[in-house]
C-alpha positions in Angstrom: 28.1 -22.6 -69.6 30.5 -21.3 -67.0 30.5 -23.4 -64.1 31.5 -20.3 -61.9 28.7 -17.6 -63.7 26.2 -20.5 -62.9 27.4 -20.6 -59.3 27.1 -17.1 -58.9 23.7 -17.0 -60.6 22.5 -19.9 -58.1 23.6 -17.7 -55.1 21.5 -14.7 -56.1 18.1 -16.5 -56.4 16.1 -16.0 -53.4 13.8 -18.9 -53.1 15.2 -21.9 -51.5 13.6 -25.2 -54.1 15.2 -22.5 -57.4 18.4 -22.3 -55.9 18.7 -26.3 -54.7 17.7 -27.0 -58.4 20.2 -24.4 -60.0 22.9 -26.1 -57.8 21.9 -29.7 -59.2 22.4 -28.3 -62.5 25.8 -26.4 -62.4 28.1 -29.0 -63.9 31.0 -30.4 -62.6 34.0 -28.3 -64.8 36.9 -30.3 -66.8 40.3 -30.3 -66.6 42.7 -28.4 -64.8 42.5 -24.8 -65.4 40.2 -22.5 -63.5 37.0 -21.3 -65.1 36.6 -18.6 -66.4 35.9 -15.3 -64.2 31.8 -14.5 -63.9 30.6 -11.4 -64.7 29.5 -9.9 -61.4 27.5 -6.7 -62.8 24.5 -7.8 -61.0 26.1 -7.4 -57.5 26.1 -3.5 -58.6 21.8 -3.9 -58.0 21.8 -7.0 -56.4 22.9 -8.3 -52.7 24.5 -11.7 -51.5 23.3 -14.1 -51.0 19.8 -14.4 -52.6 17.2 -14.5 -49.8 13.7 -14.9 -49.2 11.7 -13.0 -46.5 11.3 -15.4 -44.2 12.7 -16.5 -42.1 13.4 -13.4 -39.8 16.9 -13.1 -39.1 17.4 -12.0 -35.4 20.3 -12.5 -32.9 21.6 -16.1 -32.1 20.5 -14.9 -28.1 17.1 -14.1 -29.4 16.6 -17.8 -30.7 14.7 -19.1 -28.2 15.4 -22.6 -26.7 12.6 -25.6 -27.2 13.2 -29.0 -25.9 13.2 -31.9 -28.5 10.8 -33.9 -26.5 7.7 -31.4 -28.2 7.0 -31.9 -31.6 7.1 -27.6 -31.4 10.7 -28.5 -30.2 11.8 -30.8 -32.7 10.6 -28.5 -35.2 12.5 -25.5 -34.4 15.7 -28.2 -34.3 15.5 -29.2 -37.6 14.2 -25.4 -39.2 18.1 -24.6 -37.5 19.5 -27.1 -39.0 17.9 -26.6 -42.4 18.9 -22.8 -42.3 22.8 -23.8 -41.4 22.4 -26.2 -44.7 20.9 -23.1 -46.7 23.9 -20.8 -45.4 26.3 -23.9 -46.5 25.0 -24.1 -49.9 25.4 -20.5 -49.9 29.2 -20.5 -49.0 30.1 -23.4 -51.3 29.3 -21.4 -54.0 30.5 -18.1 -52.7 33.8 -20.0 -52.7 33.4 -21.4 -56.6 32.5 -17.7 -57.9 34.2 -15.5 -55.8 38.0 -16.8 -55.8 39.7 -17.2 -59.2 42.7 -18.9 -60.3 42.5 -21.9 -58.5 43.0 -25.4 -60.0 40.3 -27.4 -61.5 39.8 -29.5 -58.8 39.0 -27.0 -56.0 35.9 -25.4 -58.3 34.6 -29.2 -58.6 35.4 -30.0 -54.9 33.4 -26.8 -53.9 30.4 -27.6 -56.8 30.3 -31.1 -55.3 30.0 -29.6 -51.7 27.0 -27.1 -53.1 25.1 -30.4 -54.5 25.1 -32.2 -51.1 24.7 -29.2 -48.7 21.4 -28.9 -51.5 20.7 -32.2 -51.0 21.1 -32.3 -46.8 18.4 -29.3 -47.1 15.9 -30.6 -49.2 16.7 -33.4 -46.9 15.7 -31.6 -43.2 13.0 -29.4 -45.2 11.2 -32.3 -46.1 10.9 -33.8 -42.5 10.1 -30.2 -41.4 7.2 -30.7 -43.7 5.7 -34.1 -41.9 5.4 -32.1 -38.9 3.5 -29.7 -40.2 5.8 -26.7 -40.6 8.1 -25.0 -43.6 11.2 -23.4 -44.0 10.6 -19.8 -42.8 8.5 -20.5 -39.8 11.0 -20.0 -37.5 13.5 -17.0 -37.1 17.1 -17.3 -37.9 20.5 -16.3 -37.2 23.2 -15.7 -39.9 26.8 -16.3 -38.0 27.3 -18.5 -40.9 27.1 -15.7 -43.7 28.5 -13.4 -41.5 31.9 -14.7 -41.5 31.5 -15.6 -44.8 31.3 -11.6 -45.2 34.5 -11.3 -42.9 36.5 -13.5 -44.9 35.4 -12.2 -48.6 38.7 -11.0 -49.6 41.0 -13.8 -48.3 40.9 -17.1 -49.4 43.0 -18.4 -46.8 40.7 -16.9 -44.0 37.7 -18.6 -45.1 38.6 -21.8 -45.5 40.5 -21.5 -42.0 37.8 -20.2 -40.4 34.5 -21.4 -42.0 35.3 -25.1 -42.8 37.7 -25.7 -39.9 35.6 -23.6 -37.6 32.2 -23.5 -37.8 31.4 -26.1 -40.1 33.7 -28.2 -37.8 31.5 -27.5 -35.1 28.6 -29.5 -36.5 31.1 -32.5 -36.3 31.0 -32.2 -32.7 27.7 -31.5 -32.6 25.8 -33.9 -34.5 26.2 -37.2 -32.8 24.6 -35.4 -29.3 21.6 -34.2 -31.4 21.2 -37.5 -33.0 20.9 -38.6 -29.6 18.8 -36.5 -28.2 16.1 -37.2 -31.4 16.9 -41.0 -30.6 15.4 -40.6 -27.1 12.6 -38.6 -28.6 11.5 -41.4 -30.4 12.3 -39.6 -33.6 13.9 -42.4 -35.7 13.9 -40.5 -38.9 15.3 -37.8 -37.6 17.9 -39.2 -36.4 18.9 -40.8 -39.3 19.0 -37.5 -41.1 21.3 -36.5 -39.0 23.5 -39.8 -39.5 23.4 -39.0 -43.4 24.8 -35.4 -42.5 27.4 -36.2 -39.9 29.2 -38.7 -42.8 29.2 -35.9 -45.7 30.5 -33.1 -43.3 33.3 -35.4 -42.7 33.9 -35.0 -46.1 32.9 -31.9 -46.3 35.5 -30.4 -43.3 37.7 -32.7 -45.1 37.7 -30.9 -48.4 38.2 -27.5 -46.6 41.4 -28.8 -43.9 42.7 -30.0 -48.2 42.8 -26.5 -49.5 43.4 -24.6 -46.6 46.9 -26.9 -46.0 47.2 -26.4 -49.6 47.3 -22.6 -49.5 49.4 -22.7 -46.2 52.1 -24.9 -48.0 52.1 -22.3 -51.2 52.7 -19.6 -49.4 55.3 -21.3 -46.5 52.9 -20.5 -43.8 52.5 -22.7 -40.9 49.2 -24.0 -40.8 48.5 -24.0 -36.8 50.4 -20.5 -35.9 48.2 -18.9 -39.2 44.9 -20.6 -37.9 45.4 -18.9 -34.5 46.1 -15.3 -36.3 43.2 -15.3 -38.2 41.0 -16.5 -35.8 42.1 -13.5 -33.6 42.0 -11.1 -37.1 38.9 -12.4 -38.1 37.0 -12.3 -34.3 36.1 -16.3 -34.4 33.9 -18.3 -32.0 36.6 -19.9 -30.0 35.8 -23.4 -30.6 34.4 -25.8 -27.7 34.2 -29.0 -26.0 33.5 -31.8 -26.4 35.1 -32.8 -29.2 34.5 -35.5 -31.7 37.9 -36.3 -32.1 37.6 -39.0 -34.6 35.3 -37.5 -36.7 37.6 -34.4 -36.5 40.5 -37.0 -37.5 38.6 -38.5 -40.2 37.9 -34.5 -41.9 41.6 -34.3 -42.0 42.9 -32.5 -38.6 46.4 -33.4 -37.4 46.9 -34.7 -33.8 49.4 -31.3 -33.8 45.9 -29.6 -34.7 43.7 -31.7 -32.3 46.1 -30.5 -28.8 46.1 -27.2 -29.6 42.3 -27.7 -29.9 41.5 -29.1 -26.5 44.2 -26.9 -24.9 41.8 -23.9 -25.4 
């Protein structure tokens, strides 16, 4: 079966355990060439990605702030952190069906992304679940998708912008929330979040690989074009602080890292 059909298939189901499983069970595809192009007729009836009602989706300033020392608190934490997993899963394989041509290696990188992303939610879900709450409890925002919406018709934009942007951001973020669950006496937590922070490495790492790629094809310079289509594309400006060796580690230049603290 076409890797990419399958990708596309898993995007449109709406309930979260379905489309974890149908990412487990796209398969990784062989050799060089790109897959064949899905057929998208569904998208005629059908909108991306595959939701379910709940949660609510509201306004990032509508989200309202909880301290982790609550077990209310906590909750909330990791429902946000399982949504922004969800939305990743989502874009992995928005990326595998949506751009064709591509060599082998960037529809497996992107599958391989899908599977963990699947994994790091089932992952936060479950501790969601051992304090008493489920996905869908809590309202959500959807800046993830959104760019991801932005960026559909240019390859270069979205990996720019979502890998080495927002997903980027988690790098920074991670170790302080890790923390903060540490001083809450949530050990298991915290380790979650350990488990995360070490595939997004990977993850940012796969992205900064195949947006330098593009940026070498076509003789663009990779810092001048990030700064264009973060002004094109209206992105969050990125800031401090900075986990600059995680960031080094997912691949960013020290050329890249100045022109990120210098605002």
């Amino acid at each position: 079966m076409n890797p990419r059909q399958l990708a596309l298939d898993a995007l449109l189901l709406a309930d979260p355990a379905a489309k974890c499983a149908a990412v487990d069970a796209i398969p990784l595809p062989a050799g060089e060439q790109a897959p064949a192009d899905p057929d998208s007729s569904r998208l005629l009836s059908e909108t991306l990605p595959g939701r379910s009602p709940r949660p609510v989706l509201v306004a990032p300033a509508q989200l309202a702030q909880r301290p982790v020392s609550t077990r209310a608190g906590r909750a909330a934490l990791f429902h946000s952190l399982a949504h922004i997993e969800l939305n990743a899963v989502n874009l992995a394989l928005d990326a595998v069906w949506r751009f064709g041509g591509l060599p082998g290696d960037f529809y497996r990188d992107w599958i391989g992304v899908a599977r963990e992303e699947s994994q790091h939610f089932q992952l936060l879900h479950g501790h969601l679940q051992t304090m008493g709450f489920l996905y869908g409890d809590f309202p959500a925002h959807d800046g993830l998708w959104e760019m991801a919406e932005r960026t559909r018709d240019d390859l270069l934009a979205r990996l720019a912008l979502v890998p080495r942007v927002l997903e980027a951001r988690g790098l920074d973020a991670a170790p302080l929330i890790r923390d903060k669950l540490r001083r809450a006496g949530d050990e298991q937590g915290a380790a979650l979040l350990d488990i995360i922070l070490r595939d997004e490495v990977a993850h940012v790492r796969i992205g900064n690989r195949w947006y330098h790629w593009l940026c070498d094809r076509h003789g663009r310079d990779a810092l001048a074009c990030q700064a264009e289509l973060a002004r094109r594309f209206r992105a969050p400006r990125p800031r401090g602080p900075f986990n600059l060796d995680a960031r080094r580690a997912a691949g960013f230049d020290e050329r890249e890292l100045a022109a990120l603290q210098a605002g």
